[in-house]
N, C-alpha and C positions, 0 to 999 in steps of 0.2 A: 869123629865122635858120633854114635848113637842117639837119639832120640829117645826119651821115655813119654810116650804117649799117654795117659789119663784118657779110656774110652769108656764111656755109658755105655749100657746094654738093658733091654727091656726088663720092666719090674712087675711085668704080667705078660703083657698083650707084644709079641711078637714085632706086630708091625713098626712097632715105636722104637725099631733101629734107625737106625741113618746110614745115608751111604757114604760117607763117611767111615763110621767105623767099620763098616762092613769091607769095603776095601782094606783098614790097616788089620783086622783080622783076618784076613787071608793072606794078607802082604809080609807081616812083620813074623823075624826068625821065632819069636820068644813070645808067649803071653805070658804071663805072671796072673794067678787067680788064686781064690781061696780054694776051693775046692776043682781038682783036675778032671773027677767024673762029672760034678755037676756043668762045669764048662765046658767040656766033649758035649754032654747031652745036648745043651742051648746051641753049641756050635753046627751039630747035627740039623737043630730044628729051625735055622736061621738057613739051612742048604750050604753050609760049608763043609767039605769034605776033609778028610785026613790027609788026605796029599796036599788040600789045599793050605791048609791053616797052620804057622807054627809050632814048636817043640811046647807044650804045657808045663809050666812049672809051681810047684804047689808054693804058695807064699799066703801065710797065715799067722795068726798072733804067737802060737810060739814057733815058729820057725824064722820071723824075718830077719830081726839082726846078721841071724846065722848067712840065709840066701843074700844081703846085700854086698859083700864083695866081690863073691860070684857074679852076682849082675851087674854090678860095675865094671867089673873087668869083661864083659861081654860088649857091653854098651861103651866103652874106651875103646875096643877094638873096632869099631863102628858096626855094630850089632845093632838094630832099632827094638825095641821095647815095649810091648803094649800090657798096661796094667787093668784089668778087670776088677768087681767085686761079682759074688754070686748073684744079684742085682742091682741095679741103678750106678750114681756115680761113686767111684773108687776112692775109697780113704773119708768118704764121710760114714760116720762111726763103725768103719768096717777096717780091715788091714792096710797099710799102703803109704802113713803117712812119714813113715821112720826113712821109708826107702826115698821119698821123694824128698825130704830133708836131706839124705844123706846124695843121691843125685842135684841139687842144688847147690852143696857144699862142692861137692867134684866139679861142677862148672859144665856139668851135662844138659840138653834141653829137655825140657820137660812142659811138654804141649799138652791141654787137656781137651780133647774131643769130648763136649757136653751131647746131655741128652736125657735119660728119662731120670730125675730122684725123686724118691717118695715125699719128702720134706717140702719142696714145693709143688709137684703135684696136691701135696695135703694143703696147703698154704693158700694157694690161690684159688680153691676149690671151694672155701671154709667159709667165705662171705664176712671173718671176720678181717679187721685192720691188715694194709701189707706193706703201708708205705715203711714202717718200723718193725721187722721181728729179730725172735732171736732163736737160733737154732739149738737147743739144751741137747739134743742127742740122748741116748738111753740116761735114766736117773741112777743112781750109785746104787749096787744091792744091799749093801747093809741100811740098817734101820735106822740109828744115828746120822750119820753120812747125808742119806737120804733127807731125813728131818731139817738138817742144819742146812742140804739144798732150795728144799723147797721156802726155808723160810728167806734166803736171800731172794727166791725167784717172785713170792707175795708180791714184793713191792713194785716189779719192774712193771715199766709203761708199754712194753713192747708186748706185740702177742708170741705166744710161744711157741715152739713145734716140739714134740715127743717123742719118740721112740719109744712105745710101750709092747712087752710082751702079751701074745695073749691072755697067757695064765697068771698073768701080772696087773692086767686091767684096770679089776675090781677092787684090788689094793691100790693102785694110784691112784685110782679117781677117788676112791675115798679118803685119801691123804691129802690129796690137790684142794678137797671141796674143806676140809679142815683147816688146812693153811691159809686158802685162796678167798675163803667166805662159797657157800651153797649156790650164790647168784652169780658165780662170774661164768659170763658165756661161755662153750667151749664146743669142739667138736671132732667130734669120731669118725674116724676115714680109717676105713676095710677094704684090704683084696682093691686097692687102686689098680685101674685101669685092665683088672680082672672081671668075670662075667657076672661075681656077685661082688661088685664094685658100690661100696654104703658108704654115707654120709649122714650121721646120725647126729644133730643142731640142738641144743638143750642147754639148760646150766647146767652146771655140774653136780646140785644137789640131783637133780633131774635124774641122768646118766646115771649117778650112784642106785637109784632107783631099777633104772630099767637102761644100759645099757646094749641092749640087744645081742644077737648073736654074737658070744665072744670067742673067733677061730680068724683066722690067717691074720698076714700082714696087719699091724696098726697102726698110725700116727695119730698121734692129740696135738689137736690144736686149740689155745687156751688163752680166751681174751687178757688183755693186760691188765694191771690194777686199775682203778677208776681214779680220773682228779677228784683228792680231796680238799673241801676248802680248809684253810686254814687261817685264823686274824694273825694279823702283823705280832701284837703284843706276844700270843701264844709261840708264835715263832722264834721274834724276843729273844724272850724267856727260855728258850730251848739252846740256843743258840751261845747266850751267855751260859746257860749250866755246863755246857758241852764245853767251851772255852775255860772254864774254870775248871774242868776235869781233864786239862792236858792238853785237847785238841786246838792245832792252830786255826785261824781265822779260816782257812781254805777247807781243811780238815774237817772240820765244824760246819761251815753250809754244806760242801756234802753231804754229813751225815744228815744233816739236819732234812736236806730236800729227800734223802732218802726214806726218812722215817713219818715224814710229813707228805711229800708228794709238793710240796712248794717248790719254783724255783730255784734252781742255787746260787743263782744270782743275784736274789730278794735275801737270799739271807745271810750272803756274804758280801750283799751291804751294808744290815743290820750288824755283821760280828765289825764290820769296820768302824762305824757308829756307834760300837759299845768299849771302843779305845784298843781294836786289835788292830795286830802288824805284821 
């Protein structure tokens, strides 16, 4: 049996290979990438030659279903397998994760060689929270969709990480600072680990303002909602209406810590003190 290997590959700045990958791209029969000329190119600029490097196989959002049997049956033959994306690590919101589902399933190994993603380069770069994030990955295009995301993500305590197109910017951040309130910190990471490499620190009313040059690569990173206080009674109160509209005692502090920012343990003591079961 084959191996499917998961390899990072630089998200600007060349050097940020490893040797590591560098070795199973020259070694391995197969790459699998989204695009065959843009991965020739890097493979070029990395000093891997065509003799050196596997057969390129294009694997992208509508082709993969199609390519994974073929590659399975490559990889059952003991064929090893190296998965790329056009930058950083492979199958975070890029192509790759149907195949590594469906290699998981066959009982194939599936080794991921880390190394450069945007999402934590933005992350640990941002000065905001890291002990807690959460990775959203691009936001839905439609407008609704969109709307009824961001109003789930309002409340989370966790900081966020983005996927924003450039020509898209100006309309999230303005949707973000809507949903989010004007004042919640955020920050704008450009062209990572590129020459014109920004980090732009502001609220979000701020950004909506003056977000600076908006061209390459982006991630937003976007503090989490703020604890709000909330009194025991208020909670209560919230607590029993929510109980009384269906939800079980469980159900009910959830929602309740949700909408409140209270504990959900504070109030799924309260729904058990107001005679739930």
């Amino acid at each position: 049996m084959g191996t499917l290997f998961l390899v990072a590959v630089p998200i600007g700045n060349l050097e940020d290979i490893t040797l590591r990958a560098l070795r199973l791209l020259k070694t391995a029969p197969r790459i699998a990438c989204e695009d065959t000329r843009r991965t020739g190119k890097l493979l070029e600029l990395l000093g891997i030659t065509r003799e050196e490097r596997g057969w390129l196989v294009a694997l992208h959002d509508h082709n993969e279903e199609d390519r994974i049997p073929g590659l399975l049956g490559n990889l059952a033959a003991g064929d090893d397998l190296v998965l790329v994306s056009d930058a950083g690590t492979p199958a975070i919101s890029d192509p790759g994760f149907r195949l590594v589902r469906a290699a998981v399933a066959a009982g194939v190994p599936v080794v991921p060689v880390p190394g450069a993603c945007a999402a934590i380069a933005a992350l640990c770069a941002s000065g905001l929270p890291t002990d807690d994030f959460r990775f959203v990955g691009f936001l839905p295009a439609k407008a609704g969709e969109r709307t009824a995301r961001l109003g789930e993500l309002a409340v989370a305590r966790e900081t966020l990480v983005i996927y924003v197109g450039p020509h898209k910017l100006d309309e999230v951040l303005a949707e973000l600072a809507a949903a989010f309130g004007g004042d919640r910190p955020a920050v704008i990471a450009r062209e990572l680990t590129k020459h014109f490499e920004e980090f732009r620190r502001a609220t979000l009313a701020e950004l909506v303002v003056d977000p600076g040059v908006v061209r390459g690569e982006i991630v937003l990173v976007v503090g989490g909602a703020p604890d709000v206080a909330v009194g025991e009674e208020s909670l209560r109160s919230l607590v029993v209406r929510l109980v009384g509209e269906g939800y079980s005692p469980s159900q009910a502090a959830k929602e309740a810590a949700r909408r409140t920012g209270a504990r959900k343990s504070e109030a799924y003591r309260l729904a058990l003190e107001e005679g739930g079961s």
